[in-house]
C-alpha positions as CSV (number, residue, x, y, z in Angstrom):
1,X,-97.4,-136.4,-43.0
2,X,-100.2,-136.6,-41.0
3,X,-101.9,-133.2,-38.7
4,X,-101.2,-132.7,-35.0
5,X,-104.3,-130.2,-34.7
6,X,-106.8,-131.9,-33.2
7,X,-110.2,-130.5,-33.3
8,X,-112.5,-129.9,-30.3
9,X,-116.0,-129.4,-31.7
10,X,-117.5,-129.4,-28.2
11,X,-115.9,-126.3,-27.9
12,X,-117.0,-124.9,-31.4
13,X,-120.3,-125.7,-30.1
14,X,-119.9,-123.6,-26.9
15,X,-119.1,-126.4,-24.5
16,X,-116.1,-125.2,-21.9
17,X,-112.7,-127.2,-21.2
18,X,-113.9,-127.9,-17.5
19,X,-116.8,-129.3,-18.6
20,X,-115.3,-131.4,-21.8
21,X,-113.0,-132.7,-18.9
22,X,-114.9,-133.2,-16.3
23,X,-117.3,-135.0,-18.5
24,X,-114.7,-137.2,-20.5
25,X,-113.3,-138.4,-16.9
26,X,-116.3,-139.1,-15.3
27,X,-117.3,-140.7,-18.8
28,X,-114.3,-143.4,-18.2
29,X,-114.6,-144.3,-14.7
30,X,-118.2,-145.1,-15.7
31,X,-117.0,-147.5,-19.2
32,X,-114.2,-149.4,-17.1
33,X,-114.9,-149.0,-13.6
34,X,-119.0,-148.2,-13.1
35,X,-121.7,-149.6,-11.9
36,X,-122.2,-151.0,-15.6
37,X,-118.8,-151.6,-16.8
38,X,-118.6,-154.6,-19.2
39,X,-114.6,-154.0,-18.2
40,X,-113.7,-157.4,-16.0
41,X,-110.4,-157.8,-14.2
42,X,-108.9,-161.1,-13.3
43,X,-105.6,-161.6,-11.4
44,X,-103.2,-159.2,-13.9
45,X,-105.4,-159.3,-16.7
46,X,-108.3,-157.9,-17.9
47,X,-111.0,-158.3,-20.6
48,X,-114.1,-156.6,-22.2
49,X,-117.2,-158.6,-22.5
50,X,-119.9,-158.3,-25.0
51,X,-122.8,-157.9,-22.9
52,X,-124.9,-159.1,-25.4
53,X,-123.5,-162.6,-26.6
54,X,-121.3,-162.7,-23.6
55,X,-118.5,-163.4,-25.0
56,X,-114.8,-161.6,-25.5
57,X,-114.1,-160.3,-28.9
58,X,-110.9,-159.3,-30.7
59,X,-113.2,-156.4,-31.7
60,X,-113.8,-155.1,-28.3
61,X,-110.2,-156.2,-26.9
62,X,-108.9,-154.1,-29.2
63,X,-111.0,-150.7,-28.9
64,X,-110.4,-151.3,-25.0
65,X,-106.6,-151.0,-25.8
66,X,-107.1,-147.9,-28.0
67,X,-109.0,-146.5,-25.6
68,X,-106.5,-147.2,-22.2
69,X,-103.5,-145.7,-24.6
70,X,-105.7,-142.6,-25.6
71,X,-106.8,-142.1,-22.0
72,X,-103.5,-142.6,-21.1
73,X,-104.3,-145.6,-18.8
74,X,-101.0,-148.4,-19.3
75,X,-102.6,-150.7,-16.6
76,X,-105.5,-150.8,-18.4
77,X,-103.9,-151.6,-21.6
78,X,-101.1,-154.4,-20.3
79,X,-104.2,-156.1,-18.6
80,X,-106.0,-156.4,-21.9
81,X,-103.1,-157.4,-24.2
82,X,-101.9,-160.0,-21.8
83,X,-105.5,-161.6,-21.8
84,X,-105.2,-161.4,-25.2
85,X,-102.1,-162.9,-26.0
86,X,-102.6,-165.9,-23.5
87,X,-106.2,-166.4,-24.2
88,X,-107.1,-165.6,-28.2
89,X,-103.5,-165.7,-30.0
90,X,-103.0,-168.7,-31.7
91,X,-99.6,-170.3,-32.2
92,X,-100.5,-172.9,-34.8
93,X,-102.2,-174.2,-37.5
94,X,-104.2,-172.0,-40.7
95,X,-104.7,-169.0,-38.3
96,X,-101.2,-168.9,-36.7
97,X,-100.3,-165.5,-35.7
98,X,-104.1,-164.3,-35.8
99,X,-106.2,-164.0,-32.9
100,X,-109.5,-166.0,-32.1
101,X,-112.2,-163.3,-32.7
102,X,-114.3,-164.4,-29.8
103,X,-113.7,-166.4,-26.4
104,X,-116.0,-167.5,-23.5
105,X,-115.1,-165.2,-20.1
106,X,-112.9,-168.0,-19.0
107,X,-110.6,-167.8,-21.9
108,X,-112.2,-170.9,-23.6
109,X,-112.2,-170.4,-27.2
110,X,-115.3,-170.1,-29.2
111,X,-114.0,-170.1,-32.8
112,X,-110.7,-170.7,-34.2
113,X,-111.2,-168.2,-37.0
114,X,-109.5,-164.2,-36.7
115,X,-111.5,-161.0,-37.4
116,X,-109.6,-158.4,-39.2
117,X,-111.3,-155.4,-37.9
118,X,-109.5,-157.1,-34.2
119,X,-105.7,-157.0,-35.6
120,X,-106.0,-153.6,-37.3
121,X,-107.2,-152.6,-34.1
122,X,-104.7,-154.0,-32.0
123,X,-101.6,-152.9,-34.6
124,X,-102.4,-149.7,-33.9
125,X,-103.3,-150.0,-30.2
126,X,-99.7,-151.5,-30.0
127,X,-97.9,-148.8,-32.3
128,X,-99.5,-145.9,-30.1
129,X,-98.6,-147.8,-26.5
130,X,-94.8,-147.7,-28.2
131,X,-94.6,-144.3,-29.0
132,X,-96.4,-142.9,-25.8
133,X,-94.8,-145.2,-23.1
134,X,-91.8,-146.8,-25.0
135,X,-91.0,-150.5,-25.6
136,X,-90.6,-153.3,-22.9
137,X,-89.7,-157.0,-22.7
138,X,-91.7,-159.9,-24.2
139,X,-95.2,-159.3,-25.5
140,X,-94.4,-155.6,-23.7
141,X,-92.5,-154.8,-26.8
142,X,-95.3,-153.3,-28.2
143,X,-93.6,-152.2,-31.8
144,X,-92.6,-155.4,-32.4
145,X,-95.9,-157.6,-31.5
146,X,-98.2,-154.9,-34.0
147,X,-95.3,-154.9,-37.1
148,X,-95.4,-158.7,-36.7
149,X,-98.8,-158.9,-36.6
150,X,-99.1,-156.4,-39.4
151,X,-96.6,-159.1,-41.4
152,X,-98.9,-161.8,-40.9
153,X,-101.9,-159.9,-42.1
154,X,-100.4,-159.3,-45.6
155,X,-98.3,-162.6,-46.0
156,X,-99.9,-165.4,-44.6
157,X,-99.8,-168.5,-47.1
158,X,-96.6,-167.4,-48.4
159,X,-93.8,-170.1,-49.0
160,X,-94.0,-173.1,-46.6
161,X,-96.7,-171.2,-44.4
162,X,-100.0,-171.4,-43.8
163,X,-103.2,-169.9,-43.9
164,X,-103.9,-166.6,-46.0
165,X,-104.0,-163.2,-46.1
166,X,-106.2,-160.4,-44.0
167,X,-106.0,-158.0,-47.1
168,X,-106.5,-158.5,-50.6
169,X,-102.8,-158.2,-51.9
170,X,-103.7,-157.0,-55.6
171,X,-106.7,-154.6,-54.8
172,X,-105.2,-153.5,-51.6
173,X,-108.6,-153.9,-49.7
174,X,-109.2,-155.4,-45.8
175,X,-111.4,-158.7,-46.1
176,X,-113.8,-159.8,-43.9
177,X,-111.7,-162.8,-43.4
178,X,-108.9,-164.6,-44.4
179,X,-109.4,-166.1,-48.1
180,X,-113.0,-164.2,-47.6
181,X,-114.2,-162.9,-51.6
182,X,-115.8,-159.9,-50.3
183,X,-115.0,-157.0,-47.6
184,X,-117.0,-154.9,-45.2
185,X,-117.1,-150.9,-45.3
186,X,-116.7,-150.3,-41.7
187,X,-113.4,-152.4,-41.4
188,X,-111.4,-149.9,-43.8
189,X,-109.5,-147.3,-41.8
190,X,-107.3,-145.8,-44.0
191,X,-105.6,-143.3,-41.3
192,X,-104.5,-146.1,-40.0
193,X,-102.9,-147.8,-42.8
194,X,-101.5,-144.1,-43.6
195,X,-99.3,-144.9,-39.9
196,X,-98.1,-148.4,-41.1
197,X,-97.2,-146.8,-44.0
198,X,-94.5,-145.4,-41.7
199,X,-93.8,-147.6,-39.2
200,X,-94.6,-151.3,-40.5
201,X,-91.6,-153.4,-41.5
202,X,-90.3,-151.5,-44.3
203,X,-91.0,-154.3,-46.8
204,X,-94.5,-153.6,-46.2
205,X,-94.8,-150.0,-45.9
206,X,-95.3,-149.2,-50.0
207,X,-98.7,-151.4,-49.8
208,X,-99.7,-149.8,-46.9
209,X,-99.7,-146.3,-48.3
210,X,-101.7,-147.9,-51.7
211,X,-104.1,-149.6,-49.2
212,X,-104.7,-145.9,-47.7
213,X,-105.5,-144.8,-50.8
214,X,-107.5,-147.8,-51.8
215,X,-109.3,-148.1,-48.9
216,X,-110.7,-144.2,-49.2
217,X,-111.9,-145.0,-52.9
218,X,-114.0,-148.1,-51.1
219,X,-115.5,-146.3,-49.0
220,X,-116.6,-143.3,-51.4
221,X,-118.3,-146.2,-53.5
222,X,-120.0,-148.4,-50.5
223,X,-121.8,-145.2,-49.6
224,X,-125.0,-144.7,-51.2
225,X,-124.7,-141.6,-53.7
226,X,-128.2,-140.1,-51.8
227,X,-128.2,-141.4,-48.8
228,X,-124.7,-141.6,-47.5
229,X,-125.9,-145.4,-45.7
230,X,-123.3,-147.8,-46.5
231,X,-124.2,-152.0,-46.1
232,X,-122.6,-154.3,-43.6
233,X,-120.8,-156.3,-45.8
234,X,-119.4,-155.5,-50.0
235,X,-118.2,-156.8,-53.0
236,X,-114.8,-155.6,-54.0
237,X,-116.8,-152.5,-56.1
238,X,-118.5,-151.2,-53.1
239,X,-122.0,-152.6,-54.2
240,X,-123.7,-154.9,-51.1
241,X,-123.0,-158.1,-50.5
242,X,-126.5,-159.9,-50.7
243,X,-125.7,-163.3,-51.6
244,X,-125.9,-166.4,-49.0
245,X,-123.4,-166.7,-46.6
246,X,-122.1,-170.6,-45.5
247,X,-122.6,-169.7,-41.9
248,X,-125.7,-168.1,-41.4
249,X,-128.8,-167.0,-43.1
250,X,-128.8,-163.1,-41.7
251,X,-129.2,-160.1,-44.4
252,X,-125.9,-158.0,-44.3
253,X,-126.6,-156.0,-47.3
254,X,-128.4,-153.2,-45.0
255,X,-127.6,-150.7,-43.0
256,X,-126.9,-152.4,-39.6
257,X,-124.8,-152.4,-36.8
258,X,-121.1,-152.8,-38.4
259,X,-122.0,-150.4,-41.1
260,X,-122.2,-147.3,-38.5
261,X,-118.8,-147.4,-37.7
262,X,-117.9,-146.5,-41.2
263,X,-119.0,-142.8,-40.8
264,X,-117.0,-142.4,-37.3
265,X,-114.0,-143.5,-39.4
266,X,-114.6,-141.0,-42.5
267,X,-114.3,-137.9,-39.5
268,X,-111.6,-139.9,-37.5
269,X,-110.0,-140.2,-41.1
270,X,-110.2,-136.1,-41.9
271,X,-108.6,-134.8,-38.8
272,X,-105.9,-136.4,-38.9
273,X,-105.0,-136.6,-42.8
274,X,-107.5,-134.5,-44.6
275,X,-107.0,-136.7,-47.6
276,X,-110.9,-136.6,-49.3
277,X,-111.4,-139.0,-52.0
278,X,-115.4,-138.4,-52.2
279,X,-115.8,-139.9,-48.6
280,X,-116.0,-137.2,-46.9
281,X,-119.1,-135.9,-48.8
282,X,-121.2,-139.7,-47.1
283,X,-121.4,-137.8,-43.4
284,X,-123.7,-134.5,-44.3
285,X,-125.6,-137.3,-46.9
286,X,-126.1,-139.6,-44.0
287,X,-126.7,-137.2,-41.0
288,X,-129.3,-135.1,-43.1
289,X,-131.2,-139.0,-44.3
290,X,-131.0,-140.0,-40.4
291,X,-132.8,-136.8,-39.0
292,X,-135.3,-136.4,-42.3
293,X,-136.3,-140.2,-41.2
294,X,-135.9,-140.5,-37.5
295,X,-136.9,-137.2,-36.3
296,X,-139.7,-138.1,-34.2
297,X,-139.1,-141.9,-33.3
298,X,-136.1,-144.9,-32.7
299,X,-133.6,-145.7,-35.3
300,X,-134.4,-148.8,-37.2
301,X,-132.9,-150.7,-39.5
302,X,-132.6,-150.0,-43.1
303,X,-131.9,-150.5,-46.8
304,X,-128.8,-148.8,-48.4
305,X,-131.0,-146.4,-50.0
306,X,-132.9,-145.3,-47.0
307,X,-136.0,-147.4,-47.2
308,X,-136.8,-147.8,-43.6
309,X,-137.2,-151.6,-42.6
310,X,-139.5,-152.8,-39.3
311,X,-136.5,-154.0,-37.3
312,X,-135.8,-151.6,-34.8
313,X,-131.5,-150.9,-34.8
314,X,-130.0,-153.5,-32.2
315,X,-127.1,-150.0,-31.5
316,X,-129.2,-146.9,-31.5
317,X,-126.9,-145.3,-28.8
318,X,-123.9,-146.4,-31.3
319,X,-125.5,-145.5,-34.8
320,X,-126.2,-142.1,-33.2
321,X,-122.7,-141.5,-31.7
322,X,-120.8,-142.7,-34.8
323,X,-122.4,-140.4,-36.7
324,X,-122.2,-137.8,-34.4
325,X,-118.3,-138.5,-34.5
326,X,-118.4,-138.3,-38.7
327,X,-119.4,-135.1,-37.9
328,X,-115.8,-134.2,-38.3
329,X,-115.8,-134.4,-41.9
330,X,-117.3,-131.0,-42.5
331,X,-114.4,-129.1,-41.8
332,X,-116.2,-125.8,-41.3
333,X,-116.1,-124.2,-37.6
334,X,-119.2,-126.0,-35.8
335,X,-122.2,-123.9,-35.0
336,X,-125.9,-124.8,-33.7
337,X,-126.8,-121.3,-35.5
338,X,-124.7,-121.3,-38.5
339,X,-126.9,-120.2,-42.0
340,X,-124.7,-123.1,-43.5
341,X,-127.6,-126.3,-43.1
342,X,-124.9,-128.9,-43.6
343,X,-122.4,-126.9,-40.2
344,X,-125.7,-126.7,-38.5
345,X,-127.0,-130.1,-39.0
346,X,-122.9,-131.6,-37.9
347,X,-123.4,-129.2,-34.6
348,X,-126.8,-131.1,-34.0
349,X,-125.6,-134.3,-34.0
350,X,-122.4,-133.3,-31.9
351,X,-125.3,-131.3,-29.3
352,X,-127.4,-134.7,-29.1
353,X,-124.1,-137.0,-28.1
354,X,-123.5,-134.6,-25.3
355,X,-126.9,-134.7,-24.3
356,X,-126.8,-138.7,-24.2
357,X,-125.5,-140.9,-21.7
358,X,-123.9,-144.1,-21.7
359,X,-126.1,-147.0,-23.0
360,X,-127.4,-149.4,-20.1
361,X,-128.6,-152.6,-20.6
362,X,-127.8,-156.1,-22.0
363,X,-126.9,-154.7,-25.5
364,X,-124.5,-152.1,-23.8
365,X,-121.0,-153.3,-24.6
366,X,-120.9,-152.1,-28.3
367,X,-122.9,-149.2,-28.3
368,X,-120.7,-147.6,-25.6
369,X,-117.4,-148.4,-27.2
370,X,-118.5,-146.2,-29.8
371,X,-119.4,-143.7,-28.1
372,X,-116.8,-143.4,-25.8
373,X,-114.3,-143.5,-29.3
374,X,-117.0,-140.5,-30.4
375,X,-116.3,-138.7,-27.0
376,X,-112.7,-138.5,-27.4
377,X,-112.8,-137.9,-31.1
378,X,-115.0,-134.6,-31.3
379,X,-113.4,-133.4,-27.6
380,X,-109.7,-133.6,-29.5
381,X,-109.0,-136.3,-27.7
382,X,-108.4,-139.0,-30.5
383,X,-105.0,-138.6,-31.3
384,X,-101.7,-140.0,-33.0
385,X,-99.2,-141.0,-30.5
């Protein structure tokens, strides 16, 4: 079962609950309702924009939703998920019952394809809006719309249908798209596949528990042994993906944007199951690499192993708050002066997200969706509803 003690290491660190609050609230008017919210409202629904390809994506969608239903904010959430369902859910052909990952502002579609990281997200989004505010009417019944979405993910293809799966049904690992022959790190969140484990349609809920499992044994291997980095994209053994993809040219074998997420999950992962199959250890590997390499100038972008590449990081704001957030992995009692260097080192990077603000600018969008899921996270504020 998973843990209801949720952890506020702004506290350990000396930080007082009228500051933590006062903080976290004036933290959310600024993401949805400030002077540079990406958060757009139109008639009863709402949507999050990339700021920096201008778009809508399933991916931000659905971290706006978790957000509204951790915040407790269910006219933030209903405005999302009914832009979502009448803009990006598709009703027929190979992606039926998937969402298009990315749409223009007015709804227009760009791509007809689904992005997995999107529907996990949104499954859950859903799961939590049921349990904290109950079930309503149409696309309002929120347990329904994620446990048929979950079915879809896992069944597509099946009998007279069409299309294919999200997950690899025999290894029991996410893809990076349906009928895709590799994966991507950052998308594997087995605390969340630990809840539809218990509340998927029951038919499903024995794969989801292997698929927790599986999914922490990933994650262990994608993350370089010295380093802690782990690359955008994998082969089913953890290993990079380097070879040519149809659709573009672009290296995803590094450590780029996608790949921070992945130590945000690993601490998101420990507080609320505690279940360590060798990925906790990645967060003190990659937080100690990050400061012995970046102490005196910007994150850039680099190889697996640490070799530090000349492209600047396109999410600095974001690589530093996810990491700040894996910070949860070391499950010692946070202290700036602890003689421990690895409890020390976590309370640094936990010290230098408070002392950061939001991200302004074009590139804002992503950046500050992590950090505002890093915010709630290490304030206690991440929780299973």
């Amino acid at each position: 079962m998973f843990k209801n003690n949720y952890r506020n290491v702004f506290a350990e660190i000396g930080k007082s609950e009228t500051e933590i609050k006062t903080r976290l609230d004036k933290l959310t008017e600024e993401f949805f309702f400030g002077d540079d919210s990406f958060y757009h409202e139109v008639g009863d629904m709402g949507y999050l924009e990339d700021t920096g390809n201008h778009d809508a994506r399933t991916e931000g969608m659905s971290y706006g939703m978790m957000l509204a239903v951790q915040l407790d904010r269910k006219d933030i959430f209903d405005r999302i998920w009914k832009w979502s369902k009448h803009y990006m859910y598709m009703t027929d052909g190979w992606n039926a019952g998937y969402f298009a990952w990315s749409c223009k502002p007015d709804g227009t579609r760009n791509s007809d394809g689904p992005a997995p990281d999107g529907e996990e997200y949104y499954a859950m989004a859903l799961f939590f809006a049921s349990h904290r505010w109950g079930d309503g009417e149409g696309i309002f019944n929120y347990s329904k719309e994620a446990k048929d979405l979950l079915r879809s993910c896992l069944h597509k293809g099946e009998g007279d249908t069409v299309g294919a799966p999200m997950w690899d049904i025999e290894r029991k690992l996410i893809l990076f798209g349906p009928a895709c022959d590799f994966s991507d790190a950052s998308y594997h969140l087995p605390h969340f596949y630990e809840l539809f484990a218990l509340w998927a349609y029951e038919e499903d809920r024995e794969f989801w528990a292997g698929a927790a499992k599986a999914s922490r044994e990933y994650i262990a291997k994608s993350c370089h042994p010295a380093t802690g980095m782990s690359p955008e994209y994998g082969e089913f053994d953890g290993s990079p993906m380097s070879r040519p993809l149809p659709w573009t040219h672009d290296r995803h074998d590094y450590f780029y944007s996608d790949a921070y997420r992945t130590a945000a999950n690993i601490g998101l992962d420990c507080v609320w199951f505690g279940k360590d199959e060798g990925h906790f250890a990645a967060v003190p590997r990659l937080q100690h690499t990050l400061g012995i390499i970046n102490r005196d100038e910007p994150y850039m972008t680099y190889e697996v192993d640490g070799t530090k590449l000349t492209q600047p990081a396109l999410h600095p704001v974001g690589l530093m708050a996810a990491t700040a957030m894996g910070s949860l992995a070391v499950r010692d009692k946070l202290s700036l002066t602890s003689p421990d260097p690895k409890v020390r080192l976590a309370a640094e990077w936990v010290e230098k997200l408070w002392n950061s603000p939001l991200r302004t600018g074009g590139r804002r969008y992503y950046d500050n969706c992590l950090y505002m899921f890093a915010f709630l996270a290490l304030s206690g504020n991440y929780r299973i509803w």
